[in-house]
C-alpha positions as CSV (number, residue, x, y, z in Angstrom):
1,X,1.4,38.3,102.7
2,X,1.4,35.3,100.0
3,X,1.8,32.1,101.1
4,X,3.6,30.8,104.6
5,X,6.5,29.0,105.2
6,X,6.0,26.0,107.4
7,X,8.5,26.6,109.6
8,X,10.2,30.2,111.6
9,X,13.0,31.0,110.3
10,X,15.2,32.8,113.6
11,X,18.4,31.9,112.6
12,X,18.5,33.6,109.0
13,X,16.6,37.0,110.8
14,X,19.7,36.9,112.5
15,X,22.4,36.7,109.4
16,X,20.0,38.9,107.2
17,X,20.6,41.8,110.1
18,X,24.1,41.1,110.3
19,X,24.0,41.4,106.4
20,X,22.4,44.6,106.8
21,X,24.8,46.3,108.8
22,X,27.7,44.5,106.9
23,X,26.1,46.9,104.1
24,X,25.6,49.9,106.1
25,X,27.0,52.7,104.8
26,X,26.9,56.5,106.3
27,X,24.0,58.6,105.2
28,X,25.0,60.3,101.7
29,X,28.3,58.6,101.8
30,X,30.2,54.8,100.6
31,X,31.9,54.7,103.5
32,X,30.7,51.1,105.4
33,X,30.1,52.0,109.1
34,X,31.6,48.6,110.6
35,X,34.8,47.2,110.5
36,X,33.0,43.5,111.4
37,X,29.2,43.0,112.2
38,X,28.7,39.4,113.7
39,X,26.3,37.0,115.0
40,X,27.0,36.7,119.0
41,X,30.4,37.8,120.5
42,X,33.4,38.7,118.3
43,X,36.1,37.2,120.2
44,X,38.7,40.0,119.9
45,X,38.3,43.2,119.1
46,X,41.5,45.2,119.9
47,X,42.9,44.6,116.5
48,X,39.6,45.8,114.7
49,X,39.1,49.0,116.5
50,X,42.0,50.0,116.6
51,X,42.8,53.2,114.6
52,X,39.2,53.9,114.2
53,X,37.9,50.8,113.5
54,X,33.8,49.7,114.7
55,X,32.4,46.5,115.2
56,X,28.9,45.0,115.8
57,X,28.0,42.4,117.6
58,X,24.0,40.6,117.3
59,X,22.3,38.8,119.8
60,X,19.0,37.6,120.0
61,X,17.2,38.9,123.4
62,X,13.7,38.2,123.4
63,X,11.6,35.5,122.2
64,X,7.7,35.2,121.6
65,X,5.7,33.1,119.8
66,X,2.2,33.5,119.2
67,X,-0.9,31.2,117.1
68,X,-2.9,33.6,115.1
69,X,-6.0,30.9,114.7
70,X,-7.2,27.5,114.3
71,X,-5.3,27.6,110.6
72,X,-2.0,27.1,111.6
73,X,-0.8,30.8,111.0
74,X,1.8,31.5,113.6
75,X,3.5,35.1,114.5
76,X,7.4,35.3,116.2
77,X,8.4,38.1,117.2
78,X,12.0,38.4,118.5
79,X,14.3,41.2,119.4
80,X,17.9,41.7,118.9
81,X,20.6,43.5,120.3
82,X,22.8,45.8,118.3
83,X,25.8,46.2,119.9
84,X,27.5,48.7,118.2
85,X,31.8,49.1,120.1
86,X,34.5,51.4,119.3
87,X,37.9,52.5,120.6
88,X,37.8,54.8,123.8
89,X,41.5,55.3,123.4
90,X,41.1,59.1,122.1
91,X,38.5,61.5,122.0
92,X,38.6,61.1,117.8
93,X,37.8,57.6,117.8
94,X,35.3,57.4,121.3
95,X,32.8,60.3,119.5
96,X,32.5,58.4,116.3
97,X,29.8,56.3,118.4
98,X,27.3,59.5,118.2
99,X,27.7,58.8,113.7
100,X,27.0,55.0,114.1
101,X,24.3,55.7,116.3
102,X,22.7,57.8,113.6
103,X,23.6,55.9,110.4
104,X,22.1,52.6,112.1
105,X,18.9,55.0,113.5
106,X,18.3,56.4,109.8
107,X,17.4,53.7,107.5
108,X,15.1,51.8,110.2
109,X,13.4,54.9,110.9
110,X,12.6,54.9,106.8
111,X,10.6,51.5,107.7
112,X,13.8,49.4,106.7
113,X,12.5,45.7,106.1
114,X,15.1,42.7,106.3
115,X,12.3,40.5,104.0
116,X,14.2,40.8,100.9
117,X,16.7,38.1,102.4
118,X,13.8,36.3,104.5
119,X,10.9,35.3,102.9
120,X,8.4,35.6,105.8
121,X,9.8,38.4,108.0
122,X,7.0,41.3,107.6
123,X,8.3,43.9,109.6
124,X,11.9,44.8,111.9
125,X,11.8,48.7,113.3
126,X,14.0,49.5,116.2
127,X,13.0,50.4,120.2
128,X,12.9,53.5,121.3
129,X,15.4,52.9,124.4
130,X,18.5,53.1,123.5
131,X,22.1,53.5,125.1
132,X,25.1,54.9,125.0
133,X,28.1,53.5,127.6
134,X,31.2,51.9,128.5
135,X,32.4,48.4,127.8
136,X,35.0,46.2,128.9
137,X,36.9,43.6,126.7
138,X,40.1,41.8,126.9
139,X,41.3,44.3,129.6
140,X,40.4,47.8,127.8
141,X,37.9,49.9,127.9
142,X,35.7,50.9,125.1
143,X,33.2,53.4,123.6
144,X,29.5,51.5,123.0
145,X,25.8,51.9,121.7
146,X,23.6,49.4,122.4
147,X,20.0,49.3,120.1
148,X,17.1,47.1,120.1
149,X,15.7,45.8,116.9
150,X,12.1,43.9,116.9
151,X,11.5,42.0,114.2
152,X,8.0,39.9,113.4
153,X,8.1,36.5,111.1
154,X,4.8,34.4,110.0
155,X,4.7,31.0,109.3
156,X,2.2,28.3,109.5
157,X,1.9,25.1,110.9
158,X,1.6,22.6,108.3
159,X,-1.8,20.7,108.7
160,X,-3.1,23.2,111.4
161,X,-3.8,23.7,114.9
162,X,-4.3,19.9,116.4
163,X,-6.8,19.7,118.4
């Protein structure tokens, strides 16, 4: 890796995934997967699933920091929840879940990196474990995928490790 930033940079891991999947198209197709990808909860989403449509929602889950040596080199590693939600209202628009779980599974399986927007994030590959269910918001039910993303930043402390 070249040179460090002094500082982690969480916050723009989290809009460079939400870019990402703002991109994300189906395999060998233009056709975007997600109606709206967001950073935390999207407040309503009857309007944008309906007749089809998909959302994602980010969230940061787990948090760890961790000093690589006496030179000020630090490694984060975080993990994010992709919550991806569609309609449950017909059998049509509830199985499109199994095609977002595969266009979202495809391109991090291909060792997907996020550093092209984030200078010091070195590597983001999804967890194994992930879920297919049920969710509940504003008084329906809907059709949900839930996947974890890991991603690792460096950065170094500017001066060092105080002793």
């Amino acid at each position: 890796m070249p040179a460090f930033t002094p500082y982690p940079q969480t916050l723009a891991i989290g809009n460079a995934i939400v870019s990402f999947l703002t991109a994300l198209t189906y395999p060998n197709s233009s056709t975007q997967v997600y109606t709206l990808a967001q950073l935390e909860a999207i407040k309503d989403i009857v309007d944008l699933t309906a007749n089809g449509g998909i959302v994602c929602e980010v969230y940061g889950d787990t948090d760890e920091s961790l000093r690589r040596g006496f030179g000020g080199r630090v490694w984060d590693t975080q993990s994010w929840f992709l919550l991806s939600i569609c309609a449950l209202d017909t059998p049509a628009h509830a199985s499109q879940i199994y095609n977002v779980r595969d266009a979202l599974v495809y391109p991090f399986q291909q060792h997907a990196q996020l550093n092209s927007q984030v200078f010091n994030l070195f590597q983001s590959s999804l967890k194994p474990n992930m879920k297919f269910f049920r969710v509940q918001r504003s008084g329906q039910w809907y059709r949900a995928h839930l996947a974890e993303l890991e991603t690792r930043q460096e950065w170094a402390l500017a001066g060092g490790v105080i002793s």
